[in-house]
Structures are given as structure tokens and as C-alpha cells.
C-alpha positions, 0 to 999 in steps of 0.5 A: 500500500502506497503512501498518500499525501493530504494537505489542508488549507483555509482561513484562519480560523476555518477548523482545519487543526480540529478536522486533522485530528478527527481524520487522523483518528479515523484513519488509525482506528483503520489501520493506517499509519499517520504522520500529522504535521503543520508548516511551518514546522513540523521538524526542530529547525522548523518549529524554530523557523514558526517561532521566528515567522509567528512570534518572536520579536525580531521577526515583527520588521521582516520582510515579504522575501525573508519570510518567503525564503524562510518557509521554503527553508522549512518546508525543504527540511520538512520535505527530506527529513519527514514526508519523503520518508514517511510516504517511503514507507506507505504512510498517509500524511496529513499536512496543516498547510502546505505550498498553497499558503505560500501562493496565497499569502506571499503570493497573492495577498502579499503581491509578490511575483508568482513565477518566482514565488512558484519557482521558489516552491519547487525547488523546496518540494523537490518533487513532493506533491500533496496527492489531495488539497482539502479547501475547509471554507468559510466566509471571512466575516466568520474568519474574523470573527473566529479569530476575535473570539480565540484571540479573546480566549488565549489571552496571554499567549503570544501575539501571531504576527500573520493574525495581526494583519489587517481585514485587507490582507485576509480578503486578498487571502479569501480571493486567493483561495477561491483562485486555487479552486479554480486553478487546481480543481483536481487536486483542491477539493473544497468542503464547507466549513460553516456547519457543525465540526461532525457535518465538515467531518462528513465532506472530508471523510468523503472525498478521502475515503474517494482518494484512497480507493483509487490509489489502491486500485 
């Protein structure tokens, strides 16, 4: 049985951690190994990449091109050190963000070049494709809202730097989702984040269950 790769995407606050945790629960509960990750991150020199992306300091005066070398830089040690191998090994990775963050947020809403900001991508991948998008979308009226209330229940954590950015910056982030549907429709598979956590479940549980028995055939 061969490996399998799912990125999830979405606005912030559309639920994806949430939804990973319940597929990666129902996946195990099958019999399948599960690899769960987030970007940036999910290796020691990633998770020290988040810190300086997210919250440290120094990081509040960084520029859209040091931010976009700095997630490639995670993202190729996340690549080698933990997706290539675990897909080597017939596993299913569930990744929180992948590259099409990258093309949404230092693409499109940061207005950078998209032939460099793809470019970039592909040399960091090395050849590592999610074999599935899954899109959880939800207005971005809800988007900020959700936000408003988990900053408001995390007082005292550390500032995010990307959730301090102003409703400009996420609209141009909506906008650029609802292109990667239109650009990828084979492999950005869109479901409804507006419902219950169970019934956004049901549309993820679908559209995996379709992908993984077409690999195994």
C-alpha cells in the first residue's frame, strides 16, 4: 500500500487543526499509519523557523522575501527529513498547510511575483506533491470573527504576527483561495466549513475515503 499525501488549507480560523485530528483518528482506528504535521514546522529547525515567522520579536520588521525564503527553508527540511520518508514507507500524511499558503499569502495577498514565488516552491518540494488539497471554507466575516473570539480566549499567549494583519490582507487571502479552486480543481477539493465540526467531518471523510480507493486500485 502506497503512501498518500493530504494537505489542508483555509482561513484562519476555518477548523482545519480540529478536522486533522478527527481524520487522523479515523484513519488509525483503520489501520493506517499517520504522520500529522503543520508548516511551518513540523521538524526542530522548523518549529524554530514558526517561532521566528509567528512570534518572536525580531521577526515583527521582516520582510515579504525573508519570510518567503524562510518557509521554503522549512518546508525543504520538512520535505527530506519527514514526508519523503514517511510516504517511503506507505504512510498517509496529513499536512496543516502546505505550498498553497505560500501562493496565497506571499503570493497573492502579499503581491509578490508568482513565477518566482512558484519557482521558489519547487525547488523546496523537490518533487513532493500533496496527492489531495482539502479547501475547509468559510466566509471571512466568520474568519474574523473566529479569530476575535480565540484571540479573546488565549489571552496571554503570544501575539501571531500573520493574525495581526489587517481585514485587507485576509480578503486578498479569501480571493486567493477561491483562485486555487479554480486553478487546481483536481487536486483542491473544497468542503464547507460553516456547519457543525461532525457535518465538515462528513465532506472530508468523503472525498478521502474517494482518494484512497483509487490509489489502491
Amino acid at each position: 500500500m502506497r503512501g498518500c499525501f493530504i494537505s489542508f488549507e483555509g482561513n484562519e480560523g476555518s477548523g482545519k487543526s480540529t478536522q486533522i485530528q478527527h481524520l487522523a483518528f479515523r484513519l488509525k482506528q483503520s489501520g493506517r499509519e499517520v504522520v500529522q504535521i503543520r508548516e511551518p514546522g513540523g521538524t526542530d529547525l522548523g518549529e524554530e523557523i514558526r517561532t521566528l515567522l509567528k512570534y518572536h520579536p525580531k521577526g515583527r520588521s521582516m520582510i515579504p522575501m525573508s519570510e518567503l525564503l524562510l518557509i521554503g527553508a522549512s518546508r525543504s527540511q520538512l520535505v527530506h527529513e519527514v514526508i519523503k520518508p514517511a510516504l517511503n514507507q506507505g504512510k498517509i500524511v496529513l499536512c496543516d498547510r502546505f505550498y498553497d499558503s505560500t501562493r496565497v499569502y506571499q503570493g497573492y495577498a502579499r503581491n509578490m511575483d508568482t513565477v518566482f514565488v512558484n519557482e521558489t516552491i519547487d525547488q523546496a518540494v523537490d518533487g513532493v506533491h500533496p496527492d489531495m488539497t482539502i479547501l475547509i471554507s468559510i466566509p471571512l466575516k466568520m474568519s474574523m470573527e473566529r479569530r476575535r473570539t480565540r484571540h479573546q480566549e488565549e489571552q496571554g499567549s503570544p501575539e501571531d504576527r500573520f493574525e495581526q494583519l489587517d481585514e485587507t490582507f485576509f480578503r486578498h487571502v479569501h480571493d486567493g483561495y477561491e483562485r486555487l479552486v479554480r486553478d487546481f480543481p483536481e487536486r483542491v477539493k473544497r468542503v464547507d466549513g460553516t456547519g457543525s465540526v461532525n457535518s465538515t467531518y462528513e465532506q472530508i471523510r468523503e472525498v478521502v475515503t474517494s482518494l484512497l480507493d483509487s490509489i489502491q486500485k
